[in-house]
N, C-alpha and C positions, 0 to 999 in steps of 0.2 A: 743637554743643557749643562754643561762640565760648567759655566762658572758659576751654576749652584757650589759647588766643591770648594771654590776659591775663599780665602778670607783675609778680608781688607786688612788686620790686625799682621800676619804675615807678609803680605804685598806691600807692606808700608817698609818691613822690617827690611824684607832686597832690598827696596828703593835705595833703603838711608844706609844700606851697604853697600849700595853700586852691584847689586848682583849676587852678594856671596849666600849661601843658604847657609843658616847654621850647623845642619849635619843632615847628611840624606837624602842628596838631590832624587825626587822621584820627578819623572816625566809628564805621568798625568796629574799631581797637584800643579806642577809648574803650569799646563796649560790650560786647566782651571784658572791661577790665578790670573794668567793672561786674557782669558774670556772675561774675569770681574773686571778687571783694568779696558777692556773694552767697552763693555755696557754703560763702567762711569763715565769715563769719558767722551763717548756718546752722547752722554745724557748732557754734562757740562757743555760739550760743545753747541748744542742747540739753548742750553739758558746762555747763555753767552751771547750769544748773533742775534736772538729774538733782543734780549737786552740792549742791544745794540742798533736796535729796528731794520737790521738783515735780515732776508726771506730766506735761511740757509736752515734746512733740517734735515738731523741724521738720524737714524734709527737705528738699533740691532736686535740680531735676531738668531737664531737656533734652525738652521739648515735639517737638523733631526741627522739621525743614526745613518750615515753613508757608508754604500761599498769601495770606499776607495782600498790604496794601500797608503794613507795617511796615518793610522793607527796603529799597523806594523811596526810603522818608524818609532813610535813614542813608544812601543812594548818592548824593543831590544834592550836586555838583558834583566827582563823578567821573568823569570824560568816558568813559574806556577802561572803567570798568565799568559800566557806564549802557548804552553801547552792546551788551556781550557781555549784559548782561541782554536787553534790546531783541531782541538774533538769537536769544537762546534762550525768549523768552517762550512761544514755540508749545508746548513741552517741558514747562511748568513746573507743567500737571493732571499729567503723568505721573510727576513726579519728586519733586514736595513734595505736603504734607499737606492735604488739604483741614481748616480752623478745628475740626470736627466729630472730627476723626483727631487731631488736635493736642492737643485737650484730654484726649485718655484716660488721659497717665500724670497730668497736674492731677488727674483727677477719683480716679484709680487713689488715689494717695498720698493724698487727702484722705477716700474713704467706705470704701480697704477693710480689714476687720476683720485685715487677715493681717499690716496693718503698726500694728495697735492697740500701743504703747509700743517703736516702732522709730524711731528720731530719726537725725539725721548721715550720712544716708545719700543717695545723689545718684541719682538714675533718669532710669533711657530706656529708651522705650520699654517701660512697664510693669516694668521690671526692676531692679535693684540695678548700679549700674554702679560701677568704679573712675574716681573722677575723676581730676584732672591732679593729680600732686606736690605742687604749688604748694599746689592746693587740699586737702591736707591737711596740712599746717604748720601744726600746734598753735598756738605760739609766735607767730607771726606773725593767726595768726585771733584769738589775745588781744588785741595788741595794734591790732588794725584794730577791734576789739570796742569796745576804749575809746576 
């Protein structure tokens, strides 16, 4: 659930720089903040359409801990977690999702009948979850909106 990590207060700051980080681009804050920027506007996009009296709703959600090599890619050229990856590799069928497990709440949220015109809502693992504060700031989802 990385856009727990995210914070609107920074995400605003790229915004209104077009991109530039003030010092120290790290990989996994960046996609942190990308998952908050997801969740809100998510969230906006379904007050938006309902407001509009469109039957159009989006949800997001938290696939949980995957074995892909997606994670790889975000840890190049972090030395100390490269290597704690590396010693726990053996661990990592037992602990994270195999792709097949990972897609169930994707597939959940997109074919089942039980969330037919439920929008704004964030899940894991098949479930309704409260996401992070951040990510429900109305006020702040408008204005990332626009």
């Amino acid at each position: 659930e990385l856009h727990r990590i995210g914070n609107k207060n920074k995400l605003l700051s790229v915004l209104e720089t077009k991109g530039a980080y003030e010092s120290g681009y790290n990989s996994w804050r960046a996609y942190g903040q990308s998952k908050l920027a997801l969740v809100l506007c998510t969230n906006e996009l379904t007050r938006r359409e309902t407001r509009e009296g469109k039957k159009v709703f989006a949800n997001s959600l938290h696939p949980g801990a995957v074995k892909t090599n997606v994670a790889g890619k975000g840890l190049s050229g972090n030395r100390v977690t490269l290597f704690v990856r590396d010693m726990l590799s053996c661990l990592e069928s037992y602990l994270l999702k195999t792709p097949e497990e990972g897609a169930q709440t994707s597939l959940y949220c997109a074919i089942s009948k039980e969330l037919n015109g439920v929008g704004g809502k964030y899940f894991k693992d098949c479930k309704a979850k409260k996401p992070s504060s951040q990510a429900l700031d109305i006020e702040f989802g408008e204005k990332l909106y626009d």
